[in-house]
C-alpha positions as CSV (number, residue, x, y, z in Angstrom):
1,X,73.2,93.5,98.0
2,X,70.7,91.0,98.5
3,X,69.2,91.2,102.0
4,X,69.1,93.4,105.2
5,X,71.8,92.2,107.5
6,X,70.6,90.2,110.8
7,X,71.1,87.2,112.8
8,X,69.5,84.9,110.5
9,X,69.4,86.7,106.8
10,X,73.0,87.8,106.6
11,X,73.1,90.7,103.5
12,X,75.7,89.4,100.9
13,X,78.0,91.8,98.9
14,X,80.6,91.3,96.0
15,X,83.7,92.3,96.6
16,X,85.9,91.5,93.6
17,X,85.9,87.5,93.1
18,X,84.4,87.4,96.7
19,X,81.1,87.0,98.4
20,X,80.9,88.2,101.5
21,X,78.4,87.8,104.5
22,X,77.5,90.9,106.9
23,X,75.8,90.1,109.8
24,X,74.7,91.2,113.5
25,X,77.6,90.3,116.1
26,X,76.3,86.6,117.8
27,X,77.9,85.2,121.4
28,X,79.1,82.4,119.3
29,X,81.5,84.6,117.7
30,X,84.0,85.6,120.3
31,X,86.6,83.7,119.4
32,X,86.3,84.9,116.2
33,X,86.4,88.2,117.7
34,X,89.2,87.9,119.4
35,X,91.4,85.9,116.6
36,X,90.4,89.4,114.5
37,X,91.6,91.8,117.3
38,X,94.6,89.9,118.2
39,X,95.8,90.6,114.6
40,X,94.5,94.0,114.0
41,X,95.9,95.1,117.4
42,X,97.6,92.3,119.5
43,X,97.0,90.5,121.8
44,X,95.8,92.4,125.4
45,X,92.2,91.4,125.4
46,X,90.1,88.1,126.4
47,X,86.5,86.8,126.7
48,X,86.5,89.2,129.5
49,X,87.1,92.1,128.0
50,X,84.2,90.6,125.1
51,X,81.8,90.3,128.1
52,X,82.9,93.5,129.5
53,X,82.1,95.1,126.4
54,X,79.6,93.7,125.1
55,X,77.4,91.3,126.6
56,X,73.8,92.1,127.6
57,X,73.4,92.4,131.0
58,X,72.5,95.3,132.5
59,X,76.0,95.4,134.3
60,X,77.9,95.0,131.0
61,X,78.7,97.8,127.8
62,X,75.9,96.3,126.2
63,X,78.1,97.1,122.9
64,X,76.3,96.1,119.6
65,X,78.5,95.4,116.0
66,X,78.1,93.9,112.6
67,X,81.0,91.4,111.1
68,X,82.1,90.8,107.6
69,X,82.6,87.0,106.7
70,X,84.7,85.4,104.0
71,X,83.7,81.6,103.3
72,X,83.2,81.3,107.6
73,X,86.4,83.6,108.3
74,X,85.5,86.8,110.0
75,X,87.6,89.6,107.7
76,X,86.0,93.1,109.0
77,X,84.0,94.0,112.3
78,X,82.3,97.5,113.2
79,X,81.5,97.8,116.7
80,X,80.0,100.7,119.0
81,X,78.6,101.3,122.8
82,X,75.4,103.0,123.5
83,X,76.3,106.0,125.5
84,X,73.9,108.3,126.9
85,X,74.6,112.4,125.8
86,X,73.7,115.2,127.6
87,X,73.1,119.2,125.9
88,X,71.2,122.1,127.7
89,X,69.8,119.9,130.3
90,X,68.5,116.9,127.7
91,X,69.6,113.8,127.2
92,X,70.2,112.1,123.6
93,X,71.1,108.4,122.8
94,X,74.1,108.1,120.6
95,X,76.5,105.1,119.8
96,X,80.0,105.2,120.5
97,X,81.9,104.1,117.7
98,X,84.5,101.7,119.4
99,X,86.4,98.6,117.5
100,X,87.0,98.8,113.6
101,X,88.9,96.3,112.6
102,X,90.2,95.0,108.4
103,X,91.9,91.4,108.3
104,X,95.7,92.1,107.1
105,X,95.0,90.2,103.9
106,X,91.9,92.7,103.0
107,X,93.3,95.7,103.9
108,X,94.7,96.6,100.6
109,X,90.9,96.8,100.0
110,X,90.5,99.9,101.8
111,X,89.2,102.0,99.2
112,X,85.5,102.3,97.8
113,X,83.0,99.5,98.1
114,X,85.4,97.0,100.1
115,X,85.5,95.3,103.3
116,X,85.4,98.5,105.5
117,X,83.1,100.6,103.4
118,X,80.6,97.9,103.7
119,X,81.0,96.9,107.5
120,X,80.6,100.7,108.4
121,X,77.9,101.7,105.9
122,X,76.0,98.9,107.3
123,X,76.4,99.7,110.4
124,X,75.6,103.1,111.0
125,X,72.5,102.9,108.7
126,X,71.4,99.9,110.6
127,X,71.4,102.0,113.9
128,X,72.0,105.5,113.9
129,X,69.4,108.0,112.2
130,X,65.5,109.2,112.8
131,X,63.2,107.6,114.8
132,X,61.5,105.5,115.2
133,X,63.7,103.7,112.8
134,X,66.7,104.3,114.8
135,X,67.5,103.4,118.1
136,X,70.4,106.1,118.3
137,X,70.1,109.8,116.7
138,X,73.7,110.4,116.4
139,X,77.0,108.0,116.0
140,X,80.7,109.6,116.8
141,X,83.9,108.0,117.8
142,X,87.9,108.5,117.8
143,X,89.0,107.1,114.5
144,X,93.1,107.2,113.9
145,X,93.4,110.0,111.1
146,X,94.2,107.5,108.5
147,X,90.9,106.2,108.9
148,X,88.6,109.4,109.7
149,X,90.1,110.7,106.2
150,X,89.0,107.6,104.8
151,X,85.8,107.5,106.4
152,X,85.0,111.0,105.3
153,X,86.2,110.4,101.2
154,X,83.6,107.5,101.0
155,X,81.0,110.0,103.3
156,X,80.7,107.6,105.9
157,X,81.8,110.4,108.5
158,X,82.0,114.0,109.1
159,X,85.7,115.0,110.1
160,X,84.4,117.6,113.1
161,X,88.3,117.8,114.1
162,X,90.7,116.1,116.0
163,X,91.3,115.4,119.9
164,X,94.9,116.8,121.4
165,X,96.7,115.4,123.8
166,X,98.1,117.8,126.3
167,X,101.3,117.4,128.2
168,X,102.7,119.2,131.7
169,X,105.9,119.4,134.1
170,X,105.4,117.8,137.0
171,X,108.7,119.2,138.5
172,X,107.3,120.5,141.9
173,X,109.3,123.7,141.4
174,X,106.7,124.0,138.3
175,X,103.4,123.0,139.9
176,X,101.5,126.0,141.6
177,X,100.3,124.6,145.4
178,X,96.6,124.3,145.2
179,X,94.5,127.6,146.5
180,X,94.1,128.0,150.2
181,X,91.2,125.8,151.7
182,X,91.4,122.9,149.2
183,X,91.7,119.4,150.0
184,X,92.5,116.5,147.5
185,X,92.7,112.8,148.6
186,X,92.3,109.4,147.0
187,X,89.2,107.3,147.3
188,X,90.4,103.2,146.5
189,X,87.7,101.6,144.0
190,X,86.5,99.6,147.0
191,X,84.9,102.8,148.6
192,X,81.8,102.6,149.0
193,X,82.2,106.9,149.3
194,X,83.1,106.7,145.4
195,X,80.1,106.3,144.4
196,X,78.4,108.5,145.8
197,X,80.9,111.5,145.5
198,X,81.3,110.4,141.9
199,X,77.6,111.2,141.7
200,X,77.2,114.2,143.5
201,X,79.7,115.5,141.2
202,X,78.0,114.5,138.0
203,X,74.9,116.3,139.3
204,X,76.4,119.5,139.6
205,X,78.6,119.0,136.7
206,X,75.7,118.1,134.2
207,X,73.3,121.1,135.6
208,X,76.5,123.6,134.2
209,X,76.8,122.1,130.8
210,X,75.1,125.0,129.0
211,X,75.7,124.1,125.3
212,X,78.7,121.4,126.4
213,X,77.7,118.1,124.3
214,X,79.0,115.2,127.2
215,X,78.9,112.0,128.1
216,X,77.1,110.6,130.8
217,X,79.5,110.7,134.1
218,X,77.8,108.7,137.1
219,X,78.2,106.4,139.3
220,X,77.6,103.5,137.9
221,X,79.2,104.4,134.3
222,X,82.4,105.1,135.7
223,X,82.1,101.6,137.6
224,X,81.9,99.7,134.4
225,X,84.1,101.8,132.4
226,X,87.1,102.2,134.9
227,X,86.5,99.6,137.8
228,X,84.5,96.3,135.9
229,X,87.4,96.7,133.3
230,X,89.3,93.2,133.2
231,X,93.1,93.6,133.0
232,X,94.8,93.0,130.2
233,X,96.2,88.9,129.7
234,X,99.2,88.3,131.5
235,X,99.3,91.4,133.3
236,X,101.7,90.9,136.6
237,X,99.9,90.3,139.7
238,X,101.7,92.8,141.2
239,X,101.3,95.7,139.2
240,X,99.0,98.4,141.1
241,X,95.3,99.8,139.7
242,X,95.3,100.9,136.4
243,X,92.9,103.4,137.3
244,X,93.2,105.7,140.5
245,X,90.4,108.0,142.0
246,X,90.7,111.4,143.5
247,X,88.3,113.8,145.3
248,X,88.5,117.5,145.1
249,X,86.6,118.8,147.9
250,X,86.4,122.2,150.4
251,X,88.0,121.3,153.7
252,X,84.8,122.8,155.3
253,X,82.4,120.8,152.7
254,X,81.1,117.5,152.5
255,X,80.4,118.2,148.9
256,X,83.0,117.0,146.5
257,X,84.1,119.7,143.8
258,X,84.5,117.1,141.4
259,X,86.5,113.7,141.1
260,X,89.2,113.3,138.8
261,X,90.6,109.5,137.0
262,X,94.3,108.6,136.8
263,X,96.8,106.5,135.6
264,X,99.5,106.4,137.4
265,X,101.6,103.5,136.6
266,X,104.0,104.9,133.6
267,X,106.8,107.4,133.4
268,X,104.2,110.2,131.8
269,X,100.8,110.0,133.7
270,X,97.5,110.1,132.4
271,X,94.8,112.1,133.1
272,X,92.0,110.5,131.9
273,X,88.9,112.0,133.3
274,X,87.2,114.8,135.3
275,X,83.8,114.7,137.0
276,X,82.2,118.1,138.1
277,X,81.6,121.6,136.9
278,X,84.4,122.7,133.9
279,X,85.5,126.0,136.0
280,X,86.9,123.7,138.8
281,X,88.8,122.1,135.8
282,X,92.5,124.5,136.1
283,X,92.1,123.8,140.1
284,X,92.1,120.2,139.4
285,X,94.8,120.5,136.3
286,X,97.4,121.4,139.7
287,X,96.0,119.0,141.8
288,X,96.8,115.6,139.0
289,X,100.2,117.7,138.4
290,X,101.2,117.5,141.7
291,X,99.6,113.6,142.2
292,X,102.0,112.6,139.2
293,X,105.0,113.9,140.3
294,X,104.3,112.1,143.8
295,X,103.8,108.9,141.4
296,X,107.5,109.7,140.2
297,X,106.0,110.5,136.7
298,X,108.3,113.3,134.9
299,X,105.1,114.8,132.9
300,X,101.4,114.0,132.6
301,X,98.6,114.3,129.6
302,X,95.5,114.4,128.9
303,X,93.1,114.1,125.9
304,X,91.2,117.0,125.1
305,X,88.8,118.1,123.0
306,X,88.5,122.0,121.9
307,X,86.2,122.6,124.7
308,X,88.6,120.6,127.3
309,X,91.5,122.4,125.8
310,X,90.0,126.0,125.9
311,X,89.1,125.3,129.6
312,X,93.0,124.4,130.1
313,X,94.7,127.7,128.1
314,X,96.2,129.3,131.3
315,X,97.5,125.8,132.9
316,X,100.9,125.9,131.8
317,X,100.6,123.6,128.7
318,X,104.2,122.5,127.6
319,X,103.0,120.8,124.5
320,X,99.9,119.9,122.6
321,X,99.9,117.9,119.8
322,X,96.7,115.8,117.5
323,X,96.3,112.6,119.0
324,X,93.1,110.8,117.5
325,X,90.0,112.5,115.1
326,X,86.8,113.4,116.3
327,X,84.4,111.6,113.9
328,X,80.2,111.9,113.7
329,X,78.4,109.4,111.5
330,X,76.9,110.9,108.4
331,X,73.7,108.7,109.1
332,X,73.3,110.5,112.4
333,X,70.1,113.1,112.7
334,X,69.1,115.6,115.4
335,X,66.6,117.5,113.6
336,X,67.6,121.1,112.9
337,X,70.5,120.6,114.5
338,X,73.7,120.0,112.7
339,X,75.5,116.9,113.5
340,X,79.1,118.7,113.6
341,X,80.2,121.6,115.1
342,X,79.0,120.4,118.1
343,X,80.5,121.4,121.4
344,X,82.1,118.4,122.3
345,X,83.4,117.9,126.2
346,X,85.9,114.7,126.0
347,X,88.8,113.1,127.5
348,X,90.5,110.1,127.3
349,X,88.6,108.5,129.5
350,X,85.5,108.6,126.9
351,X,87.1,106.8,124.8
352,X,86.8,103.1,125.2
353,X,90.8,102.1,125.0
354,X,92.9,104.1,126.9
């Protein structure tokens, strides 16, 4: 190594007969960007989704990554989001690991000291750690378990466990009615009540967290992650939302109970997020069971981490199975507190892809 990586000073590193550059992600390089994504995992995103994710306005992900470059070719690209965490009443900055991404030709490299071990390495020490240095104390993402397994060999990651994806009937004959009293209805995107019931509920869900580790749930993050997402290229015009949106309320209360995310489109329905306090969380397991099967979905899942999944024993689970690995960054640092082992609140919706 020869250098610090940045805009100007790229840091160089040999691997085998090559020299490679790593530097800090530039707007010139979208199409780069996208050429590496379309053949790592096809082609369904655009300079939208690019902006979406990771431009600098204050409306976009703000997302931040470093990119490995072979004679002007990018080969291997580390990217993350800044996401806000919340424990015990205090917040924490932390960096969603989001895109990792090998060329085809280099991915026989995946072992120690090539194209990945680099990008990453790089990456996480250039962001995540103690401050001041560090803009982000701790780094964790959804790694497939190929890669979490690798990550953790060459001690780029902690493995704290794995996500599970949780299926249910949606026969009506199998659904329970929801209790006496309850009302559930849709709110469209275009709602300006969204907002604030979205809100109202992430209030009251983020005053119950006790020693839940979650991800910041208002307003205006579930606006850019769920409503300012751009649609996939070539996506019919006259396929419906991708994302639906679902209030849980007291038929004598103004006050939401929570707000729950869909997907509704497909043969098995997702459940992708839930927005309020975790004991209204079984309630609200009925309530998307019986949404699906008005959808004409035949089942419905959700991603779950252990906390997620302990809080939806007794909801008639048909089938649970690993779906994605719950990585932390070995460079991450909370003091006295260990960086794994961490009670983790996530669904799919936390991730950036689903």
């Amino acid at each position: 190594m020869t250098n610090s990586a940045s805009d100007d000073t790229p840091l160089t590193v040999r691997v085998g007969e090559a020299n490679l550059a790593l530097r800090d992600l530039q707007s010139k390089d979208v199409n780069a960007v996208l050429a590496l994504h379309k053949q790592v995992f096809g082609a369904d995103v655009d300079a939208r989704w690019f902006t979406w994710k990771y431009e600098k306005d204050s409306g976009q992900g703000q997302g931040q990554a470093l990119g490995t470059w072979n004679a002007g070719t990018l080969i291997a690209y580390c990217g993350g989001l800044p996401r806000t965490l919340w424990r015990h009443g205090q917040s924490l900055r932390a960096l969603q690991m989001g895109d990792v991404m090998v060329h085809p030709d280099w991915r026989g490299i995946l072992t120690r000291r090539g194209p990945f071990f680099h990008v990453t390495r790089e990456f996480h020490s250039s962001r995540v750690g103690a401050a001041p240095q560090h803009a982000f104390a701790l780094g964790f993402g959804f790694p497939n378990l190929r890669h979490l397994r690798l990550g953790t060999i060459l001690g780029l990651m902690h493995d704290d466990g794995a996500m599970e994806a949780l299926h249910w009937n949606t026969a009506q004959t199998s659904v329970p009615g929801l209790p006496w009293g309850m009302r559930w209805r849709e709110i469209a995107a275009s709602d300006v009540r969204l907002e604030h019931s979205v809100n109202t509920a992430w209030q009251s869900m983020r005053a119950r967290t006790g020693d839940l580790i979650l991800g910041q749930r208002d307003g205006a993050y579930l606006r850019w992650r769920y409503i300012d997402r751009p649609t996939p290229p070539n996506t019919p015009v006259t396929e419906g939302p991708r994302y639906r949106f679902f209030e849980l309320r007291r038929i004598w209360s103004r006050a939401p109970l929570g707000v729950a995310v869909l997907d509704l489109r497909s043969e098995s329905a997702h459940w992708l997020d839930w927005i309020g306090p975790v004991h209204w969380l079984p309630v609200a397991c009925r309530a998307c069971r019986l949404e699906a099967a008005r959808a004409g979905a035949t089942g419905l899942t959700a991603w779950a981490s252990r906390a997620v999944a302990q809080a939806l024993e007794s909801s008639d689970i048909v089938r649970r199975e690993p779906c994605a690995g719950l990585a932390v960054s070995t460079a991450s640092n909370l003091g006295a507190q260990s960086a794994v082992g961490l009670n983790w609140w996530l669904m799919g919706g936390d991730t950036d892809f689903l």
